[in-house]
Each structure stands twice: as C-alpha cells, then as structure tokens.
C-alpha positions as CSV (number, residue, x, y, z in Angstrom):
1,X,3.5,10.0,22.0
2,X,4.7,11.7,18.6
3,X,4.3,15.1,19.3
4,X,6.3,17.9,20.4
5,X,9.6,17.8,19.2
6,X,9.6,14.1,19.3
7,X,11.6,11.7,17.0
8,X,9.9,10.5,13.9
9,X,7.2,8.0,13.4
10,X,7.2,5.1,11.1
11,X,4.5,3.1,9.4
12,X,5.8,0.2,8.0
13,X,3.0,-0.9,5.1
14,X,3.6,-4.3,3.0
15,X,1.1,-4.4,-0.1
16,X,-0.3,-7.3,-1.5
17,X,-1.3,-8.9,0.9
18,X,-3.3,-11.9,-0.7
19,X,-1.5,-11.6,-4.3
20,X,0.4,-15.4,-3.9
21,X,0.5,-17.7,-0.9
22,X,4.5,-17.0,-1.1
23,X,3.9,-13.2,-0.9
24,X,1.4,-13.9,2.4
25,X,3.5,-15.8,4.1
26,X,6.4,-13.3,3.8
27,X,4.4,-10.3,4.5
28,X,3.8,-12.3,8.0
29,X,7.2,-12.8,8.6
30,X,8.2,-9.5,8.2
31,X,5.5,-8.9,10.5
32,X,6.6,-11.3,13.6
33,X,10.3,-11.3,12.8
34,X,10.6,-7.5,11.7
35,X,9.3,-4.0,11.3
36,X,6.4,-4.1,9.1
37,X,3.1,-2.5,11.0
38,X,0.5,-3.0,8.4
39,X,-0.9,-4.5,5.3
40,X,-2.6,-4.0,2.5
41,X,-5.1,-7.2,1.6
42,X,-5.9,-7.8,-2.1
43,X,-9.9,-8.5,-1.9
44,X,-9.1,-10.3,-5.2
45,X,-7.0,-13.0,-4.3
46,X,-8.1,-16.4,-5.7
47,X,-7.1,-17.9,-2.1
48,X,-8.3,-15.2,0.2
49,X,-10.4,-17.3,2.9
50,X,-7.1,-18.8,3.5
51,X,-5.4,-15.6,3.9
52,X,-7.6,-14.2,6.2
53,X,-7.1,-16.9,8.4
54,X,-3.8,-16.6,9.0
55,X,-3.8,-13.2,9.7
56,X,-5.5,-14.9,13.1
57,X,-2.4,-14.5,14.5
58,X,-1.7,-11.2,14.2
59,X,-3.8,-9.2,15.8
60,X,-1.3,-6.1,15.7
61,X,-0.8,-6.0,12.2
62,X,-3.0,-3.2,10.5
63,X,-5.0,-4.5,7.8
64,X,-6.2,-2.1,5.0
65,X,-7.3,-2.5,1.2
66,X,-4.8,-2.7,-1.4
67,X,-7.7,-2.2,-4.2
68,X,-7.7,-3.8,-7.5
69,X,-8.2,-2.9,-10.8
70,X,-5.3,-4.2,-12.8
71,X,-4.4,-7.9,-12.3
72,X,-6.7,-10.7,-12.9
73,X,-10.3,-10.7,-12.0
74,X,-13.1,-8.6,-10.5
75,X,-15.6,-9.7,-8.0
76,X,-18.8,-8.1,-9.7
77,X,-20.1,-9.4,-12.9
78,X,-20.7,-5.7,-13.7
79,X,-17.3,-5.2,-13.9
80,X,-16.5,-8.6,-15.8
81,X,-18.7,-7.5,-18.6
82,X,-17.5,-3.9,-18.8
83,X,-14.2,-5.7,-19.7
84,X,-15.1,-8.4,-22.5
85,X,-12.1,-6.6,-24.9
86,X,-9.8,-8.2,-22.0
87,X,-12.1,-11.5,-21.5
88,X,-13.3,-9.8,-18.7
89,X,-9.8,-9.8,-16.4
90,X,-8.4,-6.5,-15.1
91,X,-6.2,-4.7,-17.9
92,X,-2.9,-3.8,-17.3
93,X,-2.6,-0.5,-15.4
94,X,-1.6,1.7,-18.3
95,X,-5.1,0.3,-20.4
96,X,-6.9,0.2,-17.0
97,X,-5.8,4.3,-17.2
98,X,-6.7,5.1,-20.2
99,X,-10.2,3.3,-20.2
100,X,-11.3,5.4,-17.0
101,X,-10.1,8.6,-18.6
102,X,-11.4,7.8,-22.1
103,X,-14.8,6.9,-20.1
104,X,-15.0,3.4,-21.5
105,X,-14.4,2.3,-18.6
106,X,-17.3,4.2,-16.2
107,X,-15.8,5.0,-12.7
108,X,-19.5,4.2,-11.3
109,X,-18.4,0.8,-12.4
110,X,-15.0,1.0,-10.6
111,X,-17.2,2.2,-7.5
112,X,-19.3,-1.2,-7.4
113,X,-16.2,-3.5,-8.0
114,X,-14.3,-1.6,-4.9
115,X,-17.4,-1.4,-3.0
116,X,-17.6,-5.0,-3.4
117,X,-14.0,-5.7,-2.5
118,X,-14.0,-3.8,0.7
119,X,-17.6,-5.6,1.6
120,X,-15.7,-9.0,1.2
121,X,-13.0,-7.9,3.5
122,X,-16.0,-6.7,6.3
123,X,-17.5,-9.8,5.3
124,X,-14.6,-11.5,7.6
125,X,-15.0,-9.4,10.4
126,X,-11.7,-7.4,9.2
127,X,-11.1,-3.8,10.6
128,X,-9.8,-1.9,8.0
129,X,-7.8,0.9,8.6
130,X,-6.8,2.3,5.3
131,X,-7.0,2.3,1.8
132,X,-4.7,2.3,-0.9
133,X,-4.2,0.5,-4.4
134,X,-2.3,-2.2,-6.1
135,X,0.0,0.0,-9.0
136,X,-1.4,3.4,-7.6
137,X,-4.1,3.9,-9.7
138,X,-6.3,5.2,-7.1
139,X,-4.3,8.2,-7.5
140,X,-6.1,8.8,-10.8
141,X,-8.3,12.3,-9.8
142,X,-12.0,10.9,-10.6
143,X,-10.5,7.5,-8.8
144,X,-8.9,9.3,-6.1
145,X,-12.5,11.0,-5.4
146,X,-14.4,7.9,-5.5
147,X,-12.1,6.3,-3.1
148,X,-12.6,9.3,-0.6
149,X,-16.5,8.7,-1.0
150,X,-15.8,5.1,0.1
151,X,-14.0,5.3,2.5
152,X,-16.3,8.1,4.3
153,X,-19.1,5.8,3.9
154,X,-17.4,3.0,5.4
155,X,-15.5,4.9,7.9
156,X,-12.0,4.1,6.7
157,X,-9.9,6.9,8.2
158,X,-6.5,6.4,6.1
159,X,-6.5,7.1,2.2
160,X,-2.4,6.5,0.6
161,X,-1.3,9.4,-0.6
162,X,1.8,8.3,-2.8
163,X,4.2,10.4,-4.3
164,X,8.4,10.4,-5.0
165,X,10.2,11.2,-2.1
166,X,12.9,12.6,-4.4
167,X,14.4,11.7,-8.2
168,X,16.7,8.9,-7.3
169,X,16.3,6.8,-9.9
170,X,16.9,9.2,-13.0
171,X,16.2,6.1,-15.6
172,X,13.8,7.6,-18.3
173,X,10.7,4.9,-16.5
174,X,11.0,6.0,-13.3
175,X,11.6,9.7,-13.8
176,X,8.7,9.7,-15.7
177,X,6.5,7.6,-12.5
178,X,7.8,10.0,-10.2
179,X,7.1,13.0,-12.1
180,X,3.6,11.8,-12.9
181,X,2.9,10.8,-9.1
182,X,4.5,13.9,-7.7
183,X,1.6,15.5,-10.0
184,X,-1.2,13.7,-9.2
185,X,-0.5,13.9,-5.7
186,X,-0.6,17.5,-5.7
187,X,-3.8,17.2,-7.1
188,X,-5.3,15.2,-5.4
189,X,-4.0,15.9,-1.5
190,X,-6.8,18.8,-1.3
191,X,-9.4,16.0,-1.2
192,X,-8.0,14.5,1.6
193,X,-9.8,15.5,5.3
194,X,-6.4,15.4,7.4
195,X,-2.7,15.1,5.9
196,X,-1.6,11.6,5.0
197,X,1.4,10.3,6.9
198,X,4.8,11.6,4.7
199,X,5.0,8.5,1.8
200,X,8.4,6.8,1.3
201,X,10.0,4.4,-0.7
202,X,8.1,5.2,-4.5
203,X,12.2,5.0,-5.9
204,X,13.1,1.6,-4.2
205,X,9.3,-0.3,-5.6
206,X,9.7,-3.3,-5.3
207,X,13.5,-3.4,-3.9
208,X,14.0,-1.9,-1.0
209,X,17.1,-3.2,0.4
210,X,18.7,-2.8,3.8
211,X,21.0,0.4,1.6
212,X,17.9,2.4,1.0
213,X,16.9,1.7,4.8
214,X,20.0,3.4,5.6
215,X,20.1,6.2,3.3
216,X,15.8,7.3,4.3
217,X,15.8,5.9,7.4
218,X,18.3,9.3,8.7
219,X,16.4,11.5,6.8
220,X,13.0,11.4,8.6
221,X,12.6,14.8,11.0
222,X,11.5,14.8,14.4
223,X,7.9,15.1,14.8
224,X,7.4,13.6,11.4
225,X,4.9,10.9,11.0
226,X,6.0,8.6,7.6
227,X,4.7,5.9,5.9
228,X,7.4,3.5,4.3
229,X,6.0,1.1,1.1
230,X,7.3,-2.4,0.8
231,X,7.0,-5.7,-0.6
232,X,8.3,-8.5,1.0
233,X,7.5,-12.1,0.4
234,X,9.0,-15.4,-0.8
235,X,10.2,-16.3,-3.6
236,X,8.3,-19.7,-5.0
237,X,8.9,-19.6,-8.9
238,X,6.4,-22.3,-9.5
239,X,3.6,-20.9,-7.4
240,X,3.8,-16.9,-9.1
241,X,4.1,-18.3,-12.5
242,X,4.4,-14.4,-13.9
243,X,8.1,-13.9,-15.3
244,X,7.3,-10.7,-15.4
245,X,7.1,-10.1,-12.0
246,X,10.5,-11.1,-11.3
247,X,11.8,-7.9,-13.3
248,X,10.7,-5.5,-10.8
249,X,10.4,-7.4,-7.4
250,X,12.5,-8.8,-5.3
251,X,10.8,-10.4,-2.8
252,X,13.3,-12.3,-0.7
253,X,15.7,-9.0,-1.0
254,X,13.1,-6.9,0.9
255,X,12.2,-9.4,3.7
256,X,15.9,-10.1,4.3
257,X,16.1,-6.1,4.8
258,X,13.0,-5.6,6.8
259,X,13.9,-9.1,9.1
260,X,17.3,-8.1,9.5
261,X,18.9,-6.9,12.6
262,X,20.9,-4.1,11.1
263,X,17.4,-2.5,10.2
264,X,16.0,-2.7,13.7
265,X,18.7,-1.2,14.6
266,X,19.1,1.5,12.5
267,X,15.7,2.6,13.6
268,X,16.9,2.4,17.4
269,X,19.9,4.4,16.4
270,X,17.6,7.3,15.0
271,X,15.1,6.9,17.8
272,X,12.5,5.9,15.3
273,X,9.2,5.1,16.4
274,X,7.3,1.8,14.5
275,X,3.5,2.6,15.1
276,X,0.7,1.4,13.0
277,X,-2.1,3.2,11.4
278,X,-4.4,2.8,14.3
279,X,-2.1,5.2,16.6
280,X,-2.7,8.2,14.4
281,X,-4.5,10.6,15.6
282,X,-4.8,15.1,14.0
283,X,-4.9,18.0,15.7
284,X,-5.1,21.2,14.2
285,X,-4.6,19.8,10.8
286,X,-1.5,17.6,12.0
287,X,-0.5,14.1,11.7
288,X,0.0,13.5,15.4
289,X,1.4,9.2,16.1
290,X,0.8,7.7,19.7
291,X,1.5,4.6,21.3
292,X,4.0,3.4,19.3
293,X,3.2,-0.2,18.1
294,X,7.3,-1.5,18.8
C-alpha cells in the first residue's frame, strides 16, 4: 500500500485508444511488454467493435473515456447538425473552443454527444474507470462541470485533471498551453470530489522519450500518487493518412521508451510503484494507491 511514507505511485495512462488500428495495437504492447496501466478509449473510433475486442486480453489494463469533440465525427445526429459550418465533423480544438464559449455551440449538446459516447463504451460491457479528453478540452470550465455531472451519474470515479508539471518547453506554443492549462486547472480542481492523482508529462505531448522518463521519473515524492500521459503506438503511414499528426507525435519513440528495459528499471531504481486507476482509494481528502498493479 501507498501510504505512510511510502515510495511514489505511478499511473501509466496511454490516450487514444481506438484513434487508428496502429495506435491500438501499440497502446497493447506497451501494455503486455511495458508499463502502461490504463487507457483512454476514443468512443469515436470508426473501428471500435474491433478494438474492444482486443482489449479481451487484457483484463488488467484500465479502460476510461478519452472524450471527443475535436477530430472527425459525432455519434448523435444532434451534434452532427449543430456542426453543418464544419459538414457536421468535429472542429479543430481551437474552433471547438471558441464555439462553446461563444455559445454557438450549446454545451447541453456536448452533454448528449458524451453521454452517448460513454453509453457505447457500457454498451460493450466496459468498466470505465475514468474520464478524460482527446486535446484537453474537457478542461474548459462549463465542460469541466458537465463532465463531473457525468461522471456522477454514471459512477465514473476518476476525472483528468491536466496541467504543466513545470515550463520546460519555453517555445512561444507550449508556454502559452502550459500557462493556459496551469489556469484552467486551478479553476477547475475545486469541482473535483477528491484530488486527482499529480498529472505528468503535458511538456513531452506526444514525445515522451526514455530522457524525460529519467529526468520525472526521480522527481516523484514518497507518498505521492502520479499520473504520467503518453502516446504510444505504431507508426503505419498509410493507415493514419493525417501528415499533420506526424509533427507532434511520435508514436514509435514513446513505445520504444515505455517497452524498454532501462524504463522498467528506472522505476525499480526509485522504488516506483505502477498501479492502475482501480487501486486508488481517499482518505481524509488524500489520494491514497493500493495493490500495486506491477
């Protein structure tokens, strides 16, 4: 058990979970072949019976809901006809934020399209232990409240919490993201009913590589409980088809870090405990990990 002047715990959460076939299949190799602990599933996913099936497999794997509302298309035709100016896809993230603050795009709506994406996910018999979002924009205040609302009524105990874990990257982009999310996470943390687990890995989006393993990895404090973001996968040119992706992920990069030996052992070195979201447990208003999952 965590607790009582115990070393650190670690989460170990992939997103995207259902975003290509490539991406699936490395998120599960990470899982059998290296640290990762959970999951977050994109309800979206063109090819998400398929998915689901493989995560057959892995019955210790924490699945969650990586929610969508900025890359292709919605599951409720309410939501496809609240976005005819985009032929009724998901906008990018910066219009998707600026329609839900301007009110165009009415976050009742936003309520029905992730109601409906976490019902598809029950739908398969999935226990879902958390909730966060593809490009953080839960962490929007009126979206950050409507995801508390839903997962209370469904009895999702985890809501992300994201937020910088220090201005490493001091190009003008990502000082700006990690200003921005160190602000809404201020915000919105008093809506939360128990502290989220200590968020890592906002700097290295998309890249985390076996040096940034080595430089957090220390860093975590006894009795801590973290959760570390990553996106490991294949890379498959043919089957992502975006260009753009390729700018900020490296796919293959992150699964060779999270696979490799040197990262398992850096963890053993520190006394670092992998657990998943299902170990958490509070008392007296603290994140408290048990039964470490590795």
């Amino acid at each position: 058990m965590c607790a009582g002047a115990q070393p650190a715990c670690l989460i170990v959460n992939a997103d995207d979970y259902g975003y290509y076939d490539c991406v699936s299949r490395g998120i599960l190799q990470s899982t059998r072949h290296g640290i990762v602990t959970a999951t977050g599933i994109l309800a979206t996913g063109k090819r998400f019976d398929d998915h689901i099936a493989w995560l057959k497999d892995y019955a210790d794997l924490d699945v969650g809901l990586h929610l969508n509302l900025t890359d292709r298309d919605p599951l409720t035709m309410n939501m496809r006809n609240r976005l005819a100016r985009w032929q009724g896809r998901f906008p990018p993230k910066f219009a998707a934020a600026m329609a839900v603050v301007s009110g165009t795009l009415p976050v009742s709506d936003v309520k029905l399209e992730w109601r409906a994406q976490i019902e598809r996910c029950l739908d398969k018999g999935l226990t879902i232990r958390f909730i966060n979002s593809h490009e953080h924009i839960h962490m929007l205040p009126p979206l950050f409240r409507v995801t508390g609302e839903l997962a209370q009524e469904y009895g999702i105990a985890h809501v992300r919490l994201p937020t910088s874990d220090g201005f490493r990257n001091w190009k003008p982009g990502a000082f700006i993201r990690d200003t921005l999310m160190k602000g809404l996470a201020a915000i919105n943390q008093s809506r939360l009913d128990h502290p989220a687990p200590v968020f890592l890995g906002m700097a290295e989006s998309g890249r985390l590589s076996l040096g940034a393993l080595q430089n957090l990895i220390p860093r975590l404090q006894p009795d801590g409980v973290y959760e570390l973001m990553c996106h490991p996968g294949f890379r498959i040119d043919a089957e992502i088809g975006n260009p753009q992706l390729f700018r900020y992920h490296d796919w293959e990069g992150e699964l060779a870090a999270l696979t490799s030996a040197e990262a398992r052992a850096l963890l053993d070195h520190h006394g670092i405990r992998l657990i998943g979201y299902r170990d958490l447990e509070h008392r007296d208003d603290q994140r408290v990990g048990s039964n470490p999952a590795n």
